[in-house]
KOLTORVO-653419 format. One record per residue (C-alpha): y, z, x; residue in three letters. Coordinates in Angstrom, 2 decimals. Example, Ala and Ser with C-alpha at 12.3 -4.5 7.8 and 13.67 -1.06 7.14 Angstrom:
! residues 2
+---------+---------+---------+-------+
|      c2 |      c3 |      c1 | gulum |
+---------+---------+---------+-------+
|   -4.50 |    7.80 |   12.30 |   ALA |
|   -1.06 |    7.14 |   13.67 |   SER |
+---------+---------+---------+-------+
! end
This chain:
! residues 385
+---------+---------+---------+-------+
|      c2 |      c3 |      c1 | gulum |
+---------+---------+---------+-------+
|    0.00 |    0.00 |    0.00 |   UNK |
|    2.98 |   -1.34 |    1.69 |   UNK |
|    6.80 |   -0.70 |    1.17 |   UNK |
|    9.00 |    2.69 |    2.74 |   UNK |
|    9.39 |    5.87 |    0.49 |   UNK |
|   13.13 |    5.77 |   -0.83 |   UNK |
|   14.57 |    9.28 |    0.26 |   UNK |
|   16.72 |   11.59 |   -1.64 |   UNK |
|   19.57 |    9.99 |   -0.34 |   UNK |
|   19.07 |    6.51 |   -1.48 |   UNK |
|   18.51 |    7.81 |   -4.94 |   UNK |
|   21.33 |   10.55 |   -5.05 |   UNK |
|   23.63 |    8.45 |   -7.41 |   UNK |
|   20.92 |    8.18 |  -10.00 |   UNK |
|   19.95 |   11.95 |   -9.76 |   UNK |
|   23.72 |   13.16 |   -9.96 |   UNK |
|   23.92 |   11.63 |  -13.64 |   UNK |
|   20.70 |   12.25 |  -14.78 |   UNK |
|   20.15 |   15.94 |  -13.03 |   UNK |
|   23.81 |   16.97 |  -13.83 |   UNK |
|   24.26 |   20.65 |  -16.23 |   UNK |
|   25.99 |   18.71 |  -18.68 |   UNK |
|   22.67 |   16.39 |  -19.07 |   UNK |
|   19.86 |   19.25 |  -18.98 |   UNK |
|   18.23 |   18.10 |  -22.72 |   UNK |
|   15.33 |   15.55 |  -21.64 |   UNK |
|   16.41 |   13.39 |  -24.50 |   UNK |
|   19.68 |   12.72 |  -22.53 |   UNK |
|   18.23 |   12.82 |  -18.83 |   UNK |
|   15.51 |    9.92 |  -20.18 |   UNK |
|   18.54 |    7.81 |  -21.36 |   UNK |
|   20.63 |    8.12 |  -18.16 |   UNK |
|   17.64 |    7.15 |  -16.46 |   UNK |
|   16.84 |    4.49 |  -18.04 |   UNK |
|   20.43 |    3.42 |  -17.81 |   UNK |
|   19.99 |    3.14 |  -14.45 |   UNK |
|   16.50 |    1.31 |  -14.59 |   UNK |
|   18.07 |   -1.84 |  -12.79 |   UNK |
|   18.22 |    0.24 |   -9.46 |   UNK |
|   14.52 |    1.47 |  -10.28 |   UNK |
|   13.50 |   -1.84 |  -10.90 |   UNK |
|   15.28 |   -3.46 |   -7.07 |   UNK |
|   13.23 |   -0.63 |   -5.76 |   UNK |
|    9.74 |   -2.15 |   -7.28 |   UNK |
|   10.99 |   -5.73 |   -7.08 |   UNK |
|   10.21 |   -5.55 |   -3.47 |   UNK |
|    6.61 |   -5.01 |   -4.04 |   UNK |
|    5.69 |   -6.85 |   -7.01 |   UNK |
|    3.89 |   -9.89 |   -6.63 |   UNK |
|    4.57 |  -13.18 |   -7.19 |   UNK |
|    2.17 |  -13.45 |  -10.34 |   UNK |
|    3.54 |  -10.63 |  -11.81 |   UNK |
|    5.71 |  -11.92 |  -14.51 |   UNK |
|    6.25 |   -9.10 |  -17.45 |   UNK |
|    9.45 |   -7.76 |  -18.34 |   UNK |
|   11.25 |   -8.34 |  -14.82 |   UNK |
|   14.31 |   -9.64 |  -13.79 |   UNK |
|   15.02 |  -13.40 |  -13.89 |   UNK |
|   11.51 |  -14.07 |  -15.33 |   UNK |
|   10.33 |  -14.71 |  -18.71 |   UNK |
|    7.08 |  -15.54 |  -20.84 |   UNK |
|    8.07 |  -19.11 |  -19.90 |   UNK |
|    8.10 |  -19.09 |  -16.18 |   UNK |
|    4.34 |  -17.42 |  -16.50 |   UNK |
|    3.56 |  -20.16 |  -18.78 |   UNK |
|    4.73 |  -23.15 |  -16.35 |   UNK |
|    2.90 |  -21.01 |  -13.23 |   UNK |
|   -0.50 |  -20.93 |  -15.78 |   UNK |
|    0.18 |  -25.00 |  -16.41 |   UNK |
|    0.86 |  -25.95 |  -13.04 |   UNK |
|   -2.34 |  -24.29 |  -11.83 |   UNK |
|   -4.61 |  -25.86 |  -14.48 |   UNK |
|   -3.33 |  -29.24 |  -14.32 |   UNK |
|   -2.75 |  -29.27 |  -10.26 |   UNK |
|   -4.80 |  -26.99 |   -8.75 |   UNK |
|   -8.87 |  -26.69 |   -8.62 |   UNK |
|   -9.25 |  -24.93 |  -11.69 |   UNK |
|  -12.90 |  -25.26 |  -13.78 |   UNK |
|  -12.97 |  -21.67 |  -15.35 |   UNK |
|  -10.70 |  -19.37 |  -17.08 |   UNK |
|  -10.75 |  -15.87 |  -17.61 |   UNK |
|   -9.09 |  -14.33 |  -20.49 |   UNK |
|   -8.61 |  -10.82 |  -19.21 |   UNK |
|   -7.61 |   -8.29 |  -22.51 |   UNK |
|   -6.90 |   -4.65 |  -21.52 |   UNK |
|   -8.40 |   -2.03 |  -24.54 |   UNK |
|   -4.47 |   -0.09 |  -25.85 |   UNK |
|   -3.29 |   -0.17 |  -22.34 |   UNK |
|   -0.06 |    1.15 |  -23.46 |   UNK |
|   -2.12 |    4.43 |  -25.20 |   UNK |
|   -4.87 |    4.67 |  -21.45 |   UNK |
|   -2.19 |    4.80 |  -18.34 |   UNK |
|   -3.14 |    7.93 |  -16.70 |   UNK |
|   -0.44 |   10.39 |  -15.97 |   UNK |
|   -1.45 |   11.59 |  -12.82 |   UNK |
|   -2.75 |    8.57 |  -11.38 |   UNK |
|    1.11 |    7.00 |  -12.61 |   UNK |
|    2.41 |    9.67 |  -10.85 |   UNK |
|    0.75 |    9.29 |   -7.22 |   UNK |
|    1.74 |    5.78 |   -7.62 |   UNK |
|    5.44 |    6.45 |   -8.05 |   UNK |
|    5.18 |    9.01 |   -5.05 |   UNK |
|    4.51 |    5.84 |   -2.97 |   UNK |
|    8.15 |    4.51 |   -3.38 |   UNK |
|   10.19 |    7.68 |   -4.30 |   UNK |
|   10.09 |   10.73 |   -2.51 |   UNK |
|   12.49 |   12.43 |   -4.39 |   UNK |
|   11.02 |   15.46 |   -6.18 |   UNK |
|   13.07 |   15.68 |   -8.82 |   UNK |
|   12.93 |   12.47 |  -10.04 |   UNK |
|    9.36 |   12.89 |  -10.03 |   UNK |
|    9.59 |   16.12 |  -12.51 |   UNK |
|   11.75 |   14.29 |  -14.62 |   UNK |
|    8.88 |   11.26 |  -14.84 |   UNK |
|    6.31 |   14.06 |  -15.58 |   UNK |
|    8.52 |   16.01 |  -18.36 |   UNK |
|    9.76 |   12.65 |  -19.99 |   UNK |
|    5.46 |   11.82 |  -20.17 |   UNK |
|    4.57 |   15.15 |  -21.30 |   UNK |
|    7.28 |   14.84 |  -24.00 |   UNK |
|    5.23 |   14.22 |  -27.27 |   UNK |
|    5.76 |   12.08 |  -30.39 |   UNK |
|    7.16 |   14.44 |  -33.45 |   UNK |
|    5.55 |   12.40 |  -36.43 |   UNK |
|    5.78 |   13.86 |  -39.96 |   UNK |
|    6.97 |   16.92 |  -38.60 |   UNK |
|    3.93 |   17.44 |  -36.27 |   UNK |
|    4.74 |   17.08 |  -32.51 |   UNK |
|    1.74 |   15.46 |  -30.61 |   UNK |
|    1.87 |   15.48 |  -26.85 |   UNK |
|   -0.20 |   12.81 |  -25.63 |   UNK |
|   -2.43 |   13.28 |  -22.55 |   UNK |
|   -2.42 |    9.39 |  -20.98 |   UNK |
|   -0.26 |    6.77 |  -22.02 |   UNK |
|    3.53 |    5.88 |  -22.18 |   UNK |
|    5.42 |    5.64 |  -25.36 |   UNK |
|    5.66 |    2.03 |  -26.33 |   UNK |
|    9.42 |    1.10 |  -27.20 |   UNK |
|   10.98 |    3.15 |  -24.79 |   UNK |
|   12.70 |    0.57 |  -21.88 |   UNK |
|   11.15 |    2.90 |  -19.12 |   UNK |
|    7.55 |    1.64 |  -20.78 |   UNK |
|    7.52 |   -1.75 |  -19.35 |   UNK |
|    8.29 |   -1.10 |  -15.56 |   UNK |
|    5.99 |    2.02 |  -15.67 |   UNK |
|    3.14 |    0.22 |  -16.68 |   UNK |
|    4.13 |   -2.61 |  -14.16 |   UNK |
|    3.97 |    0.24 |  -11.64 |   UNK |
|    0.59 |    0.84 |  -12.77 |   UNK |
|   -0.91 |   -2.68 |  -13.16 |   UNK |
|    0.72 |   -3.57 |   -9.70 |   UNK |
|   -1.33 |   -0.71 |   -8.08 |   UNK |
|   -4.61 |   -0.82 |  -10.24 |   UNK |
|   -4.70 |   -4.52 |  -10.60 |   UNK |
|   -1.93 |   -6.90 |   -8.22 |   UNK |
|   -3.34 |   -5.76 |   -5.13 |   UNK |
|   -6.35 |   -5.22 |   -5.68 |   UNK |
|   -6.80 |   -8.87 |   -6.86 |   UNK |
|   -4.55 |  -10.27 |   -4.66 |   UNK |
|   -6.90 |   -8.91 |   -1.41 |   UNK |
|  -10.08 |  -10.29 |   -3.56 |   UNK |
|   -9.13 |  -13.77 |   -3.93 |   UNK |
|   -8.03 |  -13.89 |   -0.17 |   UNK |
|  -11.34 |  -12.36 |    0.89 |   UNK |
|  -14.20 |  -12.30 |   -1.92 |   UNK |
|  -13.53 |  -15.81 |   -3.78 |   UNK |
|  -15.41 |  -19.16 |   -2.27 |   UNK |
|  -13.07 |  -21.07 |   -4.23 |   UNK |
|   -9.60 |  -21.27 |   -4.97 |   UNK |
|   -8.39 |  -18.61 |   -7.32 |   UNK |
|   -5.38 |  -18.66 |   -9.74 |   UNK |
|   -3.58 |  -15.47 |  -11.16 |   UNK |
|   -1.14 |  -15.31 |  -13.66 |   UNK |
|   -0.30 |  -11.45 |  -15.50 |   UNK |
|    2.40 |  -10.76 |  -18.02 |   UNK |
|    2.31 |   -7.02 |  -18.73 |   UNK |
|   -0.73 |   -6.51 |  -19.85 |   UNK |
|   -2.24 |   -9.69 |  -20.31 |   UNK |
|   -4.04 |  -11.28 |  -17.28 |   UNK |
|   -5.25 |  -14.98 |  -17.20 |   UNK |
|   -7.37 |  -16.01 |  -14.01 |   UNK |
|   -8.66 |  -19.29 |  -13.12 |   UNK |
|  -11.30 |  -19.92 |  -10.54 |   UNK |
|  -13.19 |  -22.94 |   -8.85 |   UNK |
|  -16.07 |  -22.03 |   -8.99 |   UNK |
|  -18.57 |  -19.63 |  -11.96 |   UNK |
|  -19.75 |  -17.50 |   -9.28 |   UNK |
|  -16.56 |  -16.44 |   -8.02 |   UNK |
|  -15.87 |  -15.87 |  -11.91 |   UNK |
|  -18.70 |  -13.89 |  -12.76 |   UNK |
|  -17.94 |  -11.41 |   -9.61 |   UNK |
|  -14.26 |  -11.08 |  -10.05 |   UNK |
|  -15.33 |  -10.57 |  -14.14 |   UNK |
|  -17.85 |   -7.86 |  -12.54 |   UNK |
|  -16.06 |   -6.14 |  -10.28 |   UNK |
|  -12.80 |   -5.74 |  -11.95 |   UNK |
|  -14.79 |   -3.62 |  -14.94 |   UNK |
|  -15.35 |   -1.38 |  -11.90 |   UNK |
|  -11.76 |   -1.44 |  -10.35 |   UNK |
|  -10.22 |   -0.61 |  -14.09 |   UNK |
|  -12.93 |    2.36 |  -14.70 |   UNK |
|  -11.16 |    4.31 |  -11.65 |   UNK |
|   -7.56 |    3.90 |  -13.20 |   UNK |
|   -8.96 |    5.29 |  -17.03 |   UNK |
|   -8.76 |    1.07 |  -18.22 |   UNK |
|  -10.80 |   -0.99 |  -19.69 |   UNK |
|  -11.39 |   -4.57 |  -20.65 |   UNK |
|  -11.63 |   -5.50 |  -24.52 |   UNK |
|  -15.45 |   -6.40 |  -24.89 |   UNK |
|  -14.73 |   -9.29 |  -27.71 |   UNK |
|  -11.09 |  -10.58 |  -26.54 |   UNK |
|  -12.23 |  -10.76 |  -22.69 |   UNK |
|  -14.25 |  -14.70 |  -22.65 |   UNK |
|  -15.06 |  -16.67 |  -19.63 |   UNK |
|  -14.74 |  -20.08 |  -20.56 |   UNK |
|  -15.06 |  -23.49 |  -18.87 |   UNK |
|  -11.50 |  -25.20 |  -18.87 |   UNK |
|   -9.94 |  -27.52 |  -16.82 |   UNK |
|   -8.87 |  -30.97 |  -15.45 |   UNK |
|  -12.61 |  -32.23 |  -15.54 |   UNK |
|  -14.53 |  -29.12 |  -18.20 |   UNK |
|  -14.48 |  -32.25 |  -20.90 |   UNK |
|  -16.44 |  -34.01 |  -18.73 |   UNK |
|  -18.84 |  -31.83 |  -17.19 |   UNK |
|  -20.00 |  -30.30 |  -20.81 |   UNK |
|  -20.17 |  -33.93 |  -21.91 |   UNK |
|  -22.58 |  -34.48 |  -18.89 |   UNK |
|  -24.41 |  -31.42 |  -19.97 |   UNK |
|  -24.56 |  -32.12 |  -23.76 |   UNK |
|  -22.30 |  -29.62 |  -24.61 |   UNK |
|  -19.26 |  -30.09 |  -26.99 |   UNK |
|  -15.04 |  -29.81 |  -26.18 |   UNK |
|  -13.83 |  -27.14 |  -23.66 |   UNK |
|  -13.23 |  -23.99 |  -25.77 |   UNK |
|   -9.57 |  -22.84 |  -26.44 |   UNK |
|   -7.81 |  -19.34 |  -25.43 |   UNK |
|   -4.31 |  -17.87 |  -26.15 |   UNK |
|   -1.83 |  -16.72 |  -24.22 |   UNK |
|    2.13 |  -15.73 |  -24.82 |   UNK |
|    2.19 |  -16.72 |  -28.43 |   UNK |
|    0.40 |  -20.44 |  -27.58 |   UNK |
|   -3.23 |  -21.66 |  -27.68 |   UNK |
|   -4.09 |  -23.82 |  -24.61 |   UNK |
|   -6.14 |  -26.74 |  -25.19 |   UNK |
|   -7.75 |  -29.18 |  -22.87 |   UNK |
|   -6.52 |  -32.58 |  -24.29 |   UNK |
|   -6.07 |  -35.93 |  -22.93 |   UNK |
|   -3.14 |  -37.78 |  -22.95 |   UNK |
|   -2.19 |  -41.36 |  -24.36 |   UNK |
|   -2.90 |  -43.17 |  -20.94 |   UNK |
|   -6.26 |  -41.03 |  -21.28 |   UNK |
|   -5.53 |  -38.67 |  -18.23 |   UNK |
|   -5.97 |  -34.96 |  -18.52 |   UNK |
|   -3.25 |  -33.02 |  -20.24 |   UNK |
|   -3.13 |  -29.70 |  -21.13 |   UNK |
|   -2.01 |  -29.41 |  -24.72 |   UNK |
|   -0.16 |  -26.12 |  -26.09 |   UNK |
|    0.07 |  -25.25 |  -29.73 |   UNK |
|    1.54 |  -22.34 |  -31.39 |   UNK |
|   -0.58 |  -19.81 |  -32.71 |   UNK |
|   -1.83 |  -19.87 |  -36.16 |   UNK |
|   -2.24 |  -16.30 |  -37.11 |   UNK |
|    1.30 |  -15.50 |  -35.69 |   UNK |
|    2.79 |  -18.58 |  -37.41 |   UNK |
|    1.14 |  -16.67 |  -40.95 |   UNK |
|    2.19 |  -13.52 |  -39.85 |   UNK |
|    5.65 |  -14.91 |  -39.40 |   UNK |
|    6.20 |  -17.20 |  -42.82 |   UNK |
|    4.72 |  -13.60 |  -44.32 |   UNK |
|    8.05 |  -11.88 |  -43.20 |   UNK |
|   10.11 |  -14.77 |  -43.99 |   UNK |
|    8.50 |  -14.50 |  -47.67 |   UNK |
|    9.56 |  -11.03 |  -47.61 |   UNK |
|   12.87 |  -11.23 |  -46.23 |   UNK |
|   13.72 |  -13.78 |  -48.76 |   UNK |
|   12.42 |  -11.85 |  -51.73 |   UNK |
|   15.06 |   -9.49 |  -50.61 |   UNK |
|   17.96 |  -12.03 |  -50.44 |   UNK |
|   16.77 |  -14.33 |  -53.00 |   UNK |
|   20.31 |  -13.65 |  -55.36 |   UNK |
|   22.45 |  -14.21 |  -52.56 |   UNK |
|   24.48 |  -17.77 |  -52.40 |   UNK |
|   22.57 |  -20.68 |  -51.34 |   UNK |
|   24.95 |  -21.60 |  -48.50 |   UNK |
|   24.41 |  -18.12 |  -47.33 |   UNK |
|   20.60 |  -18.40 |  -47.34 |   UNK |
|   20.53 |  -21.45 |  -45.52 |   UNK |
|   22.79 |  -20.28 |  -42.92 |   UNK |
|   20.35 |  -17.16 |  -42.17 |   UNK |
|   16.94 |  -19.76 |  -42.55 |   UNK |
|   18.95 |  -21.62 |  -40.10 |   UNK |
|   19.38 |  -19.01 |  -37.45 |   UNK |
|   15.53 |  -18.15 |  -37.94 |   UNK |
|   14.49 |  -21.97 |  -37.24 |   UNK |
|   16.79 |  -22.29 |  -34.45 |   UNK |
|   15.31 |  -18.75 |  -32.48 |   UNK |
|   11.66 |  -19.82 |  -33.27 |   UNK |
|   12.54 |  -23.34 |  -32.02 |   UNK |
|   14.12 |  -21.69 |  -28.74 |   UNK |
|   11.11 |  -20.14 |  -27.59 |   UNK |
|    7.91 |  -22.96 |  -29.19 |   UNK |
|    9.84 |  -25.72 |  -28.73 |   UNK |
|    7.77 |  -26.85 |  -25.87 |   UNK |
|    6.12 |  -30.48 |  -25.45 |   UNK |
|    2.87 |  -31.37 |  -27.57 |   UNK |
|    4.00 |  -28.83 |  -29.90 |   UNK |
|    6.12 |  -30.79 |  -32.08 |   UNK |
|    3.67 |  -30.87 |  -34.99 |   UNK |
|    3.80 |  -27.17 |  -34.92 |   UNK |
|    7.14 |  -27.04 |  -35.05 |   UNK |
|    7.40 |  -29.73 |  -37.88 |   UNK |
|    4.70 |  -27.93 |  -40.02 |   UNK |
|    6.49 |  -24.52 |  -39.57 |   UNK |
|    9.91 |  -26.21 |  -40.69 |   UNK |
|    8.12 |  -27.47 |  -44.04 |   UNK |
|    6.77 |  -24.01 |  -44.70 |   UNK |
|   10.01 |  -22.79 |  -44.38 |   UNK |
|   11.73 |  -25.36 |  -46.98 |   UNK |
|    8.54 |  -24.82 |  -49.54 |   UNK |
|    9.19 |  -20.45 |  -49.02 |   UNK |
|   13.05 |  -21.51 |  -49.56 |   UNK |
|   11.98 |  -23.36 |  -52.70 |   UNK |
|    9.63 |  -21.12 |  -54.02 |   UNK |
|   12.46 |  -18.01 |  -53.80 |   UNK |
|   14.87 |  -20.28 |  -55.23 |   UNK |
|   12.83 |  -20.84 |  -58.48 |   UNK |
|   12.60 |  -17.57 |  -59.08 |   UNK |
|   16.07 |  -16.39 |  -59.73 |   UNK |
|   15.83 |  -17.68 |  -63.24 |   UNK |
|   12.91 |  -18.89 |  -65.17 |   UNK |
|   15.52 |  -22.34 |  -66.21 |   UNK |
|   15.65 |  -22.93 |  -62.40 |   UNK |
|   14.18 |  -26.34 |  -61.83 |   UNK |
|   14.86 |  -26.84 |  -58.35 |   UNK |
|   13.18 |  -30.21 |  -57.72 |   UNK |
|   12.24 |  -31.01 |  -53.75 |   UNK |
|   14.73 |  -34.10 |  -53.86 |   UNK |
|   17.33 |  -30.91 |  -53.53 |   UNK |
|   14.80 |  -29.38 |  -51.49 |   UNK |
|   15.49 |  -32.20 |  -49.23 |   UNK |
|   19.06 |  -32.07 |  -49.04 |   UNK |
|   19.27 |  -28.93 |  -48.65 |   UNK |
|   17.13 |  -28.90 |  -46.09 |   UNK |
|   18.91 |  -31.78 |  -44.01 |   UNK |
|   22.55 |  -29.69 |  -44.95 |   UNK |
|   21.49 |  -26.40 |  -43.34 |   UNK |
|   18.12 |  -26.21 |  -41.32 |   UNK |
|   17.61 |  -27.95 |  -38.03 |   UNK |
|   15.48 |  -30.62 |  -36.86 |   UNK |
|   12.33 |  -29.76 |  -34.56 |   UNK |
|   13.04 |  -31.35 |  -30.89 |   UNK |
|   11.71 |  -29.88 |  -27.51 |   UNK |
|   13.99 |  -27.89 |  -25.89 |   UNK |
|   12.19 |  -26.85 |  -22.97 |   UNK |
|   11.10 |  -29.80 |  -20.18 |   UNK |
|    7.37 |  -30.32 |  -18.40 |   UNK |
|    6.18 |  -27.08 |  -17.23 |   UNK |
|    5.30 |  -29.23 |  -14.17 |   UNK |
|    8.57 |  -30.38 |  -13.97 |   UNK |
|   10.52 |  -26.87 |  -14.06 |   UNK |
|    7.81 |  -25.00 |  -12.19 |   UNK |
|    8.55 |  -27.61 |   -9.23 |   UNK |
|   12.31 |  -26.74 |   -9.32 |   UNK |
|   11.96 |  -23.16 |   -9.56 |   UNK |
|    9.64 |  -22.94 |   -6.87 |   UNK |
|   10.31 |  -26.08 |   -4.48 |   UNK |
|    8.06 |  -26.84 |   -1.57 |   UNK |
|   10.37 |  -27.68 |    0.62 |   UNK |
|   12.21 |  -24.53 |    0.27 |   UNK |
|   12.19 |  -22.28 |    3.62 |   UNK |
|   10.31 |  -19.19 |    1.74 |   UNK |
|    8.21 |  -21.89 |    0.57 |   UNK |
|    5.43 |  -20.56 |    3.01 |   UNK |
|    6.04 |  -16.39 |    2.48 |   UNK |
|    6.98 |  -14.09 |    0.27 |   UNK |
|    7.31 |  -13.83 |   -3.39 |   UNK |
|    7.90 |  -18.08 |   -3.50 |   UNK |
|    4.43 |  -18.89 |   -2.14 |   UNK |
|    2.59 |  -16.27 |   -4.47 |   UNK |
|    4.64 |  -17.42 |   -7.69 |   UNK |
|    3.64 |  -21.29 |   -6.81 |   UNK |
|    0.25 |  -21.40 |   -9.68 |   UNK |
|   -0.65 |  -18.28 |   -7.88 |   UNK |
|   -2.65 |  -20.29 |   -5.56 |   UNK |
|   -2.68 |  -20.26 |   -1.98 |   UNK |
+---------+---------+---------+-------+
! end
């Protein structure tokens, strides 16, 4: 475990707000903290790796998404594994979180404030439960603690196997708590699959027995199964999309990306709601809020090969609208020809917004760039080396 311990006085403007008398409730200490989680987070930045991609500066669900493209469409990739931790959020180990934050901050007190702010409890219906493992999901100081965690009970650990246990090439790609790894060759599957059940079982983790699938998926898995009798490559989801080994018009491989169905239902089911509840407001009104809805679900699945997605979602949106609209009197005849208008008056169009993962991953992360070779840059590249 690389990386200096940060003394007390690197850290002695974040302890004189949070430690201060006029701050002694925990309630108030955990929110000055956590006010001052960007100078936590430079301290971590230094050692997370390049395939880390959960809730960190400068990096979103996209730029994991491009890094999980490029490797499958440019790198030696046959075989996925989709890695599911089992309520990793409700299993992080205190104690073990705590020796791992002793490895970059020697401050005590900071340390004690960690421990109290775990040891807290949940007050629900007037009962207050203090958990024993875990970290209260929703607080901001959630996400980089169980980075800390994953980076020490999963990063390197994986990082040192793929450099000395794989045959193959190796590709790793983790958003929080959702890990996607792609390997060469079965074998070197089969063992990572194998021996990370026995890495997590030190660190109180482990993987999801039905969501965790090894499946064959790749640039030439349509192929191969073909050769074998088998039918198409199976599927698997990750960030919201379901990957799917397609072809494209000129009959090369592509790797097609669709949004989710059961979050698509889940989402027209709170639209349906929502608009029960504004259903006697002004039309122009309603369209401007349907409009603002389209235009943030368009921002993040806007992506190529998911156009049809994006087109089917819009028409569910104008038949809900429709629906909600006929209900505010039983003489309402709204007919779909003023469906349609409305429709071209207030909600957007579907377009991509966001280019070739291929394309962006190579500008984020150019070869020829002089940290090409080192660092952060040559980890981040597909998570390949």
């Amino acid at each position: 475990m690389t990386g200096h311990r940060w003394s007390q006085s690197t850290l002695r403007g974040i302890v004189r707000q949070i430690l201060s008398p006029k701050r002694a409730h925990l309630a108030k200490q955990t929110r000055t903290l956590f006010a001052e989680r960007r100078r936590l987070n430079a301290i971590y930045e230094e050692d997370f790796l390049g395939f880390s991609y959960g809730f960190r500066p400068r990096r979103s669900q996209h730029d994991a998404l491009d890094a999980l493209a490029f490797a499958i469409t440019r790198t030696k990739v046959n075989w996925i594994l989709d890695c599911d931790l089992s309520a990793y959020f409700d299993s992080v180990s205190h104690d073990w979180l705590v020796r791992f934050i002793e490895h970059r901050v020697a401050d005590p007190r900071i340390i004690c404030l960690i421990r109290k702010w775990l040891k807290a409890g949940v007050l629900d219906d007037g009962q207050l439960t203090v958990p024993e493992a875990g970290t209260p999901q929703g607080s901001v100081a959630s996400p980089l603690l169980g980075n800390v965690y994953l980076h020490y009970a999963f990063d390197l650990w994986a990082e040192r196997w793929r450099h000395y246990e794989a045959r193959g090439q190796v590709a790793l790609v983790r958003y929080a708590d959702d890990i996607v790894a792609g390997f060469e060759h079965r074998v070197d599957a089969e063992r990572f699959l194998a021996d990370l059940r026995v890495r997590l079982e030190k660190f109180a983790l482990s993987l999801h027995p039905d969501k965790t699938r090894l499946i064959e998926f790749g640039r030439y898995a349509a192929e191969n199964r073909a050769r074998r009798g088998l039918g198409k490559p199976e599927t698997f989801n990750f960030l919201g999309f379901r990957h799917i080994s397609g072809h494209s018009r000129a009959g090369r491989f592509q790797l097609k990306r669709k949004s989710r169905r059961d979050r698509m239902r889940a989402k027209m089911r709170s639209l349906k709601e929502e608009l029960r509840r504004r259903r006697h407001e002004p039309i122009p009104q309603q369209g401007r809020w349907l409009a603002q809805v389209l235009r943030g679900y368009f921002a993040y699945h806007a992506v190529p090969t998911n156009a049809k997605s994006l087109y089917a979602f819009r028409q569910h949106v104008i038949d809900l609208w429709r629906r909600s609209l006929r209900r505010r009197s039983q003489k309402d005849h709204t007919t779909w020809q003023r469906m349609t208008r409305l429709a071209a008056a207030f909600l957007p169009t579907p377009r991509v917004l966001h280019p070739w993962p291929d394309d962006r991953f190579a500008v984020n992360h150019p070869r020829w760039e002089p940290s090409a070779r080192i660092g952060p840059a040559r980890i981040c590249a597909g998570g390949v080396q």
